[in-house]
C-alpha positions as CSV (number, residue, x, y, z in Angstrom):
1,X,24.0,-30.3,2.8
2,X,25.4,-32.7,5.4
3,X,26.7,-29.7,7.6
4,X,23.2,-28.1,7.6
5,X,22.0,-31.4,8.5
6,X,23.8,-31.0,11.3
7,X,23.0,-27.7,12.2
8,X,19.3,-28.0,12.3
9,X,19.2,-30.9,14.5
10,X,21.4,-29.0,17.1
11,X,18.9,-26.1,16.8
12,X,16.1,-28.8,17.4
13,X,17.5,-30.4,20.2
14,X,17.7,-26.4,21.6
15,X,14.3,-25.4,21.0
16,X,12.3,-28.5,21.3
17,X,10.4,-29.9,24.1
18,X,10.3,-26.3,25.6
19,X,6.7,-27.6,27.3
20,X,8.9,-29.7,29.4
21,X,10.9,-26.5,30.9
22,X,8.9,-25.8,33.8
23,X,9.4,-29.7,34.8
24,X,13.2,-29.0,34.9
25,X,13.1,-25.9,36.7
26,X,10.8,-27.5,39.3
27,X,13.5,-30.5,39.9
28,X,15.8,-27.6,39.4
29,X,14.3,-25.4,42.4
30,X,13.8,-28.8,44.9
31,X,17.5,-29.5,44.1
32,X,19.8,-28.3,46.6
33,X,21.5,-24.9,46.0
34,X,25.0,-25.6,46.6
35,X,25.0,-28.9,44.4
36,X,24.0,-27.1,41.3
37,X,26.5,-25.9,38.5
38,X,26.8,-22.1,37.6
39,X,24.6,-23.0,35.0
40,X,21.8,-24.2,36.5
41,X,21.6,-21.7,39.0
42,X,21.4,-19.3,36.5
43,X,18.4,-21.2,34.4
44,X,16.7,-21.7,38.4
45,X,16.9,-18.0,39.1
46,X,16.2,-16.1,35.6
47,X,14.0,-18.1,34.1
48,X,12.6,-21.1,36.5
49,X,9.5,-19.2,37.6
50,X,8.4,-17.7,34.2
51,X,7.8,-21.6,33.3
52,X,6.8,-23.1,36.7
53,X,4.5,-20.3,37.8
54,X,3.3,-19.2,34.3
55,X,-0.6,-19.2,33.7
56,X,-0.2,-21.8,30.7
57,X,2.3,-24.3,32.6
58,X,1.6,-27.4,33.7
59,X,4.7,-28.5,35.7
60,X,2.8,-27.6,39.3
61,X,-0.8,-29.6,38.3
62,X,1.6,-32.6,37.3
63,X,3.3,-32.1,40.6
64,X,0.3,-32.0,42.9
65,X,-0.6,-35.3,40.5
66,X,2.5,-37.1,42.0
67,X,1.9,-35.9,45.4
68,X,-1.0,-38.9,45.8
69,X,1.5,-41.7,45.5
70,X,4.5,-39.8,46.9
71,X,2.8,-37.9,50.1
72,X,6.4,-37.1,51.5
73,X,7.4,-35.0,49.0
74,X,6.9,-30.9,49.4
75,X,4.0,-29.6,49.1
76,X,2.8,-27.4,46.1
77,X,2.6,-24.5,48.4
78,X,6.2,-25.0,49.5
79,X,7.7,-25.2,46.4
80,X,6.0,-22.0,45.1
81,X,7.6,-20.0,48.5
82,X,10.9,-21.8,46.7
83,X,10.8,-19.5,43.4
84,X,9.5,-16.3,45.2
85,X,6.1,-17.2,46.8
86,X,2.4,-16.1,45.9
87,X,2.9,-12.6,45.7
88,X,5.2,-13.1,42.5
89,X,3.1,-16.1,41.0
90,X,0.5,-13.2,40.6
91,X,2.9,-10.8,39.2
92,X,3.9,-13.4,36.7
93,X,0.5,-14.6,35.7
94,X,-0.8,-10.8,36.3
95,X,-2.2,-9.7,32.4
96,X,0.3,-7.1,30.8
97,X,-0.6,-4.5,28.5
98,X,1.1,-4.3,25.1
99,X,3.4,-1.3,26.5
100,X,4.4,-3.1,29.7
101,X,5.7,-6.1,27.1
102,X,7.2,-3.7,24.3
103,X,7.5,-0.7,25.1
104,X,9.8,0.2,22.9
105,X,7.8,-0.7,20.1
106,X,4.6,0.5,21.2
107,X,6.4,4.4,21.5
108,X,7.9,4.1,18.3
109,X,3.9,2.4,16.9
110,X,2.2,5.9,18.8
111,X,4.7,8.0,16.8
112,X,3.4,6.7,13.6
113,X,-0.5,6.9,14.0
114,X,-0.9,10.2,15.5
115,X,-2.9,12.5,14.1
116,X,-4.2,9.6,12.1
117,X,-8.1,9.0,14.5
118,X,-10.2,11.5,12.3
119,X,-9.9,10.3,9.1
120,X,-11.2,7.4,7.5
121,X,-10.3,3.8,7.5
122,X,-8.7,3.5,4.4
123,X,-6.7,7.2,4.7
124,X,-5.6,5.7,8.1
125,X,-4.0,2.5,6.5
126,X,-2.7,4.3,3.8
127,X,-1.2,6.9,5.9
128,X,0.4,4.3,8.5
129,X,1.5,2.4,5.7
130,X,3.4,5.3,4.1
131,X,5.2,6.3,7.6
132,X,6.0,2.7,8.5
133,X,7.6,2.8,5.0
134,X,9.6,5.8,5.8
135,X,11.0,4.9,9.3
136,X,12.1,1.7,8.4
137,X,16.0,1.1,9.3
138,X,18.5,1.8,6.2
139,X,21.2,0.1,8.1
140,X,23.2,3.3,9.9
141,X,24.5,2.8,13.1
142,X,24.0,5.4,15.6
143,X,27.1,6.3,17.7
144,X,25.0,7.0,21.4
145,X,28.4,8.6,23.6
146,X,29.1,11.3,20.9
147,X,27.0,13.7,18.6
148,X,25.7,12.1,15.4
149,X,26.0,14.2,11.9
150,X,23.3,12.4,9.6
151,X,21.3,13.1,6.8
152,X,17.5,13.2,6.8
153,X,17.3,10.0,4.5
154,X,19.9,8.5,7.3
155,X,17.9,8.4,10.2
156,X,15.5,5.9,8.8
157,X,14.1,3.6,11.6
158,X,16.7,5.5,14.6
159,X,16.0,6.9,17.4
160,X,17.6,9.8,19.8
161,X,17.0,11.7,22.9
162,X,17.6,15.0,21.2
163,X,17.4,15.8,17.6
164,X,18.4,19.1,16.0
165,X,17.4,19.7,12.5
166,X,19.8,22.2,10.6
167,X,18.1,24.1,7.9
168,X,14.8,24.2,7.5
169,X,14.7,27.3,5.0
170,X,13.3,26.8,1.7
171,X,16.4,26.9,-0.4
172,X,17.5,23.9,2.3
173,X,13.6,22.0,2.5
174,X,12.4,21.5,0.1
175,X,15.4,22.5,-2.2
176,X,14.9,24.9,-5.4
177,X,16.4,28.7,-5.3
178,X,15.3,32.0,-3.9
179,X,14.8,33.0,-7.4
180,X,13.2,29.5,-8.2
181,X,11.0,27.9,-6.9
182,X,10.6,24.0,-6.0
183,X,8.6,22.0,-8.0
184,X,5.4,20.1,-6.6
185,X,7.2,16.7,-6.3
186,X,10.3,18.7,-4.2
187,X,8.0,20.0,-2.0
188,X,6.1,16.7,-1.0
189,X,9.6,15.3,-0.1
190,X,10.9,17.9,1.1
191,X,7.8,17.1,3.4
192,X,8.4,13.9,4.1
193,X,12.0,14.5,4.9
194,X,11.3,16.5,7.4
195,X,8.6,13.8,9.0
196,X,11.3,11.5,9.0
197,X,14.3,13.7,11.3
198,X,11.0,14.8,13.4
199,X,9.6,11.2,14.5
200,X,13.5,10.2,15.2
201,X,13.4,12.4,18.4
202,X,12.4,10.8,22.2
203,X,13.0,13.5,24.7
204,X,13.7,17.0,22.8
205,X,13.3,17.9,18.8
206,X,14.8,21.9,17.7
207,X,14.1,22.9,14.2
208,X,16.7,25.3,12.8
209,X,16.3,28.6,10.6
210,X,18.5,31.2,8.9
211,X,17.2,34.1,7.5
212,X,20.4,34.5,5.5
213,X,23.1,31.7,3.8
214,X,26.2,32.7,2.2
215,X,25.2,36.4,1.8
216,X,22.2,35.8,0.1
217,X,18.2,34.9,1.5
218,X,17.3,31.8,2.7
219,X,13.8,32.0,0.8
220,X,11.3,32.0,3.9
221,X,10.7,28.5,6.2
222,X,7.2,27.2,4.9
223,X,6.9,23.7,6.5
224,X,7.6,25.5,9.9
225,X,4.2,28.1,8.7
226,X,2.6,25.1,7.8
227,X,3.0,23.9,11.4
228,X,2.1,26.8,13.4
229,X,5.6,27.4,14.1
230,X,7.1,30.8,14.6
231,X,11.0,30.9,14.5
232,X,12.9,32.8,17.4
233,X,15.6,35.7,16.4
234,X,18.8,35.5,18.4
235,X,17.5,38.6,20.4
236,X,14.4,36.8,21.6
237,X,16.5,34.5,23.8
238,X,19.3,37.4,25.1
């Protein structure tokens, strides 16, 4: 108990006060260069003007404050040109869309609710909730210099330029036999399976089917019918 005592006030002392940022990197950036540590130049360069010239900081009003009693001091205007002038104090305080500030996650968020603006409230909740469940990371690590082998249930919450999904035949997806069919429940994961390999893909998705496996028929390719899809022979592309 004593050592996480400890712990937590050393992650306090980090991460309190961060109000009082945009003071430092103000001292920070009227402090000359060459006398400042590796350190601080770093802090005065990467994140100095995100506090100082940021919309909700106060370091500059309390500055101008200080310039009544100390009128020798820089002017505001001078120590704005000293962390990158107007034009980036704009920039900074310019208002960002959601995909300028994550766009990561607002390409993966588009993935999941297309298709989903003509139905209902409630369907569109349910259906969100229901992809968001099935992309959800299961912990697999993607390899990104070599040519990943994973199953459908795998790819969970991954991403890749390319994805090529082998076998999408009916004795493959949803599973069953050419002589026997899948049952009901087979077919609707079989379904979702497939969602889940096709939503992993960024730049380039290729759905794969054989007409024949081990001799014998591969049973027909319904979830490609279902999309509208019509599978190339080998001749098609000589």
């Amino acid at each position: 108990m004593l050592e996480l005592g400890r712990m937590k006030l050393a992650r306090s002392r980090k991460t309190a006060l961060v109000d009082l940022l945009g003071h430092l990197g103000l001292a920070l950036a009227l402090t000359a260069r060459e006398t400042l540590s590796d350190e601080a130049r770093l802090f005065l360069d990467r994140l100095t003007p995100v506090f100082v010239l940021g919309r909700y900081g106060n370091a500059l009003d309390n500055y101008e404050e200080s310039r009544v009693a100390h009128p020798s001091i820089p002017t505001t205007d001078e120590v704005i040109n000293l962390l990158g002038g107007a034009e980036r104090m704009s920039r900074i305080q310019r208002d960002r869309t959601a995909d300028e500030r994550y766009p990561a996650a607002m390409r993966r968020l588009r993935r999941l609710i297309v298709g989903l603006d003509d139905k209902p409230f409630d369907e569109q909740l349910t259906q969100f909730l229901q992809r968001v469940t099935l992309s959800r990371w299961d912990g697999e690590e993607p390899a990104h210099e070599r040519v990943n082998l994973l199953t459908l249930h795998a790819t969970k919450g991954l991403e890749f330029s390319r994805v090529y999904v082998v076998g999408c035949e009916d004795s493959q997806l949803p599973g069953g036999s050419p002589t026997q069919g899948p049952r009901a429940h087979e077919v609707e994961e079989g379904r979702r399976l497939l969602y889940v390999g096709m939503t992993r893909t960024i730049d380039r998705l290729v759905l794969t089917y054989c007409a024949n496996r081990g001799g014998k028929p591969a049973g027909g390719h319904r979830f490609l019918d279902e999309m509208g899809l019509v599978p190339e022979s080998p001749e098609s592309n000589e």
